[in-house]
C-alpha positions in Angstrom: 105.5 94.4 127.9 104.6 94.4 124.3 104.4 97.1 121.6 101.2 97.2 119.6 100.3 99.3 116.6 96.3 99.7 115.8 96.0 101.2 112.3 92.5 103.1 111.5 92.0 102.7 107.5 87.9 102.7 107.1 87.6 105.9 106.5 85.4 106.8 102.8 88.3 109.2 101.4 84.8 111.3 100.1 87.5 114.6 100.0 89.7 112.8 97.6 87.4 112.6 94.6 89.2 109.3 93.7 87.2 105.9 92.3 88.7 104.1 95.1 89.3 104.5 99.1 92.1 106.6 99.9 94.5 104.2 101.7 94.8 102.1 98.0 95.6 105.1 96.1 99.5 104.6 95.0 102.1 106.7 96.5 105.6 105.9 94.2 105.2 102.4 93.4 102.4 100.9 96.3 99.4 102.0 98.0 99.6 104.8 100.6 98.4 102.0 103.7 101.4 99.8 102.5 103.9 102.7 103.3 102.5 103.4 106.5 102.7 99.1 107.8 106.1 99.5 106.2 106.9 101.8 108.3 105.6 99.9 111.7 106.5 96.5 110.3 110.6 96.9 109.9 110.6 99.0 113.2 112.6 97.0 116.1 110.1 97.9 119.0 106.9 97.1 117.3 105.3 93.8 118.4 101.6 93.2 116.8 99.8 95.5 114.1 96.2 95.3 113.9 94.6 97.4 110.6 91.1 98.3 110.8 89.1 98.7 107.3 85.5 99.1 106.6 84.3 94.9 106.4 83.5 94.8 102.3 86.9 95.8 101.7 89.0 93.5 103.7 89.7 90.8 101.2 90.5 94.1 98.7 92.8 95.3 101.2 94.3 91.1 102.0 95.2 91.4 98.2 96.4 94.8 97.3 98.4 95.6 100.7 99.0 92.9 102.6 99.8 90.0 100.6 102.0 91.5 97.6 104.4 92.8 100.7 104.9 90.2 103.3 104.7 92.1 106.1 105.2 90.0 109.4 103.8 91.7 111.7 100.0 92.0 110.8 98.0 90.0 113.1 95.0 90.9 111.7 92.2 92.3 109.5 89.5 94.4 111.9 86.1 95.1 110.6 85.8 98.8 111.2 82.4 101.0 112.9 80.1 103.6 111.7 82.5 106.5 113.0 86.1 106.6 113.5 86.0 106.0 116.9 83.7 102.8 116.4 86.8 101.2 114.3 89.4 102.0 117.0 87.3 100.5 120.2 86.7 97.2 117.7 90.8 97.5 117.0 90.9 98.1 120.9 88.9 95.0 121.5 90.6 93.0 118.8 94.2 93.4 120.0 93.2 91.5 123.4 96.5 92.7 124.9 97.6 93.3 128.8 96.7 96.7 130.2 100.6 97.3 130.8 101.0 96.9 127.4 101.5 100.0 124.9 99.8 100.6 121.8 100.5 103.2 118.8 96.9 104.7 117.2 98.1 105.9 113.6 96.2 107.0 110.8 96.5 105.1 107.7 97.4 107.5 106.0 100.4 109.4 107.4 102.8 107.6 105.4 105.4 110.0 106.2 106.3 109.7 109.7 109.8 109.5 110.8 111.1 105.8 112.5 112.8 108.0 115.2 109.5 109.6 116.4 108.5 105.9 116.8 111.3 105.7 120.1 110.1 108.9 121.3 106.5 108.4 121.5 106.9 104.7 123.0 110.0 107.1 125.6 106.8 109.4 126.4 104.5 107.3 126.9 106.0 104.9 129.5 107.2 108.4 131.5 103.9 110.1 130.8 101.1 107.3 130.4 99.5 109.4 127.1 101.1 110.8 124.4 100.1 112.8 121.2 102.3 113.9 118.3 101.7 117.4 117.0 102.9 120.5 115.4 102.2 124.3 116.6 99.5 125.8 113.9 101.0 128.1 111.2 98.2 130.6 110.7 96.0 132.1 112.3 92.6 130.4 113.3 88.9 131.9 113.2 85.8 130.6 115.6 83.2 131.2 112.8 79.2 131.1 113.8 76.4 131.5 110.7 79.4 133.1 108.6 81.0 135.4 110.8 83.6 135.1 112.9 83.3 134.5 116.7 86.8 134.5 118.6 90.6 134.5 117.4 91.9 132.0 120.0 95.3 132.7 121.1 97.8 130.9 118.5 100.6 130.5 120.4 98.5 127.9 122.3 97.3 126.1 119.4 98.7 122.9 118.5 97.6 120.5 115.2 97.0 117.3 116.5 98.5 113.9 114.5 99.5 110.7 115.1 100.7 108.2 116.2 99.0 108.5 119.6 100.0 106.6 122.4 98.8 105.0 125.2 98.9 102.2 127.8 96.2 99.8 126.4 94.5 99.2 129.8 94.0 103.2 129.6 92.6 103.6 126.5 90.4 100.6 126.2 88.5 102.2 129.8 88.3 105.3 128.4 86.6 104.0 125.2 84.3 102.4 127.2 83.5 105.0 129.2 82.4 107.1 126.3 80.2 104.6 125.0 78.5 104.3 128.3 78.2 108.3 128.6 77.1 108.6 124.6 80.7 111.0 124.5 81.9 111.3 120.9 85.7 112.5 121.1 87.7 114.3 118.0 90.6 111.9 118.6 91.5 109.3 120.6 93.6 111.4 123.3 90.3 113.7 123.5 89.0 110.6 125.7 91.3 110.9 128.1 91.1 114.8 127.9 87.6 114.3 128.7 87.6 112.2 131.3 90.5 114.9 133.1 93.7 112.4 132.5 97.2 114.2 131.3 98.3 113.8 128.2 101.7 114.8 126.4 102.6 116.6 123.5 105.3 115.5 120.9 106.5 117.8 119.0 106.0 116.1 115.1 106.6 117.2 111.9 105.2 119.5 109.5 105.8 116.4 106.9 103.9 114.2 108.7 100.7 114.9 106.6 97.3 112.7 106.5 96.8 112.6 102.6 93.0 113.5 102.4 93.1 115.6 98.9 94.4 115.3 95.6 96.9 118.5 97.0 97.6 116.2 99.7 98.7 113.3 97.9 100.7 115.9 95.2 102.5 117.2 98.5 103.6 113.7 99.4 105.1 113.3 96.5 106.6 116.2 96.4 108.1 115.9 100.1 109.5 112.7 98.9 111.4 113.6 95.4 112.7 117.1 97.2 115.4 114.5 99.1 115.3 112.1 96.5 113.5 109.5 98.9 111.5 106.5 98.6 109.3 104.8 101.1 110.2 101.0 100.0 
């Protein structure tokens, strides 16, 4: 059985107001994407990493992230899709693995994930066949229709979803086909499985394990980093 790790980095960063795509912006001294492969790269039980980026950029990304830090374990440069879950079924496909296998979804941009939650996902998913990291929701949320609100959902219930997910690939790839087939577009990977009725476990994360989308994002980062006088190298 191997360990696989399919990282999602097309997306447009439109939020972050930069001149370039999110995942190149630096974070201490490299880009955020080159933190998070760090992260997968030195890890013991991690196998193949596959990085999916929209298909003008991938000689950028060759060049800025993969190159300058000689990762091992990249296997490859994926062209990504119109949406989200268009990159991760071409990742999916890519990979070619066996269905036994597992495989880690991760956002490029989550630079801040702790190596031990690494073992636990990978521990939940072989017990539990689907697993999501999350964190229970601080505030309160609002169901707002044409500016006014609509329902106060129970909080105690409410969980913000992030990743890595995990699943067994042979799982994940049906499921991703089955929502082409049936037009479904899912939030999140695990919401596939959700849909089609299949359990799925949650991790408890951290609250540190932010996808940097904003400028206040990235600041955060920074922040979480010098408060413990860390670096990501």
């Amino acid at each position: 059985m191997s360990v696989f790790v399919l990282i999602p980095a097309a997306g447009m960063g439109r939020r972050m107001g930069a001149g370039i795509n999110k995942q190149y912006l630096p974070l201490l001294d490299r880009p955020i994407l080159a933190h998070t492969l760090a992260l997968f790269d030195r890890h013991p039980r991690i196998d193949h990493i596959y990085v999916v980026c929209p298909a003008d950029e991938i000689e950028l990304c060759r060049a800025e992230v993969l190159e300058p830090y000689g990762f091992t374990k990249v296997r490859a440069l994926v062209p990504g899709g119109a949406e989200r879950q268009d990159s991760v079924r071409n990742g999916l496909q890519a990979c070619q693995a066996n269905s036994d296998d597992l495989i880690l979804i991760h956002d490029g941009v989550r630079p801040l994930l702790a190596p031990e939650l690494i073992d636990e996902v990978l521990a939940a998913v072989q017990s539990c066949g689907a697993c999501v990291v999350g964190v229970p929701v601080k505030d309160t949320i609002k169901e707002v229709e044409g500016g006014r609100i609509a329902n106060t959902p129970q909080r105690s219930r409410l969980w913000q979803a992030q990743t890595p997910q995990g699943f067994r690939y042979g799982q994940i790839c049906a499921a991703h086909q089955q929502a082409v087939a049936a037009g479904f577009q899912g939030s999140d990977d695990a919401s596939l499985l959700e849909w089609l009725g299949l359990p799925v476990a949650m991790l408890m994360g951290s609250y540190r394990n932010i996808k940097i989308t904003t400028p206040e994002d990235l600041i955060l980062a920074r922040a979480f980093l010098a408060s413990n006088g860390e670096t990501l190298a």
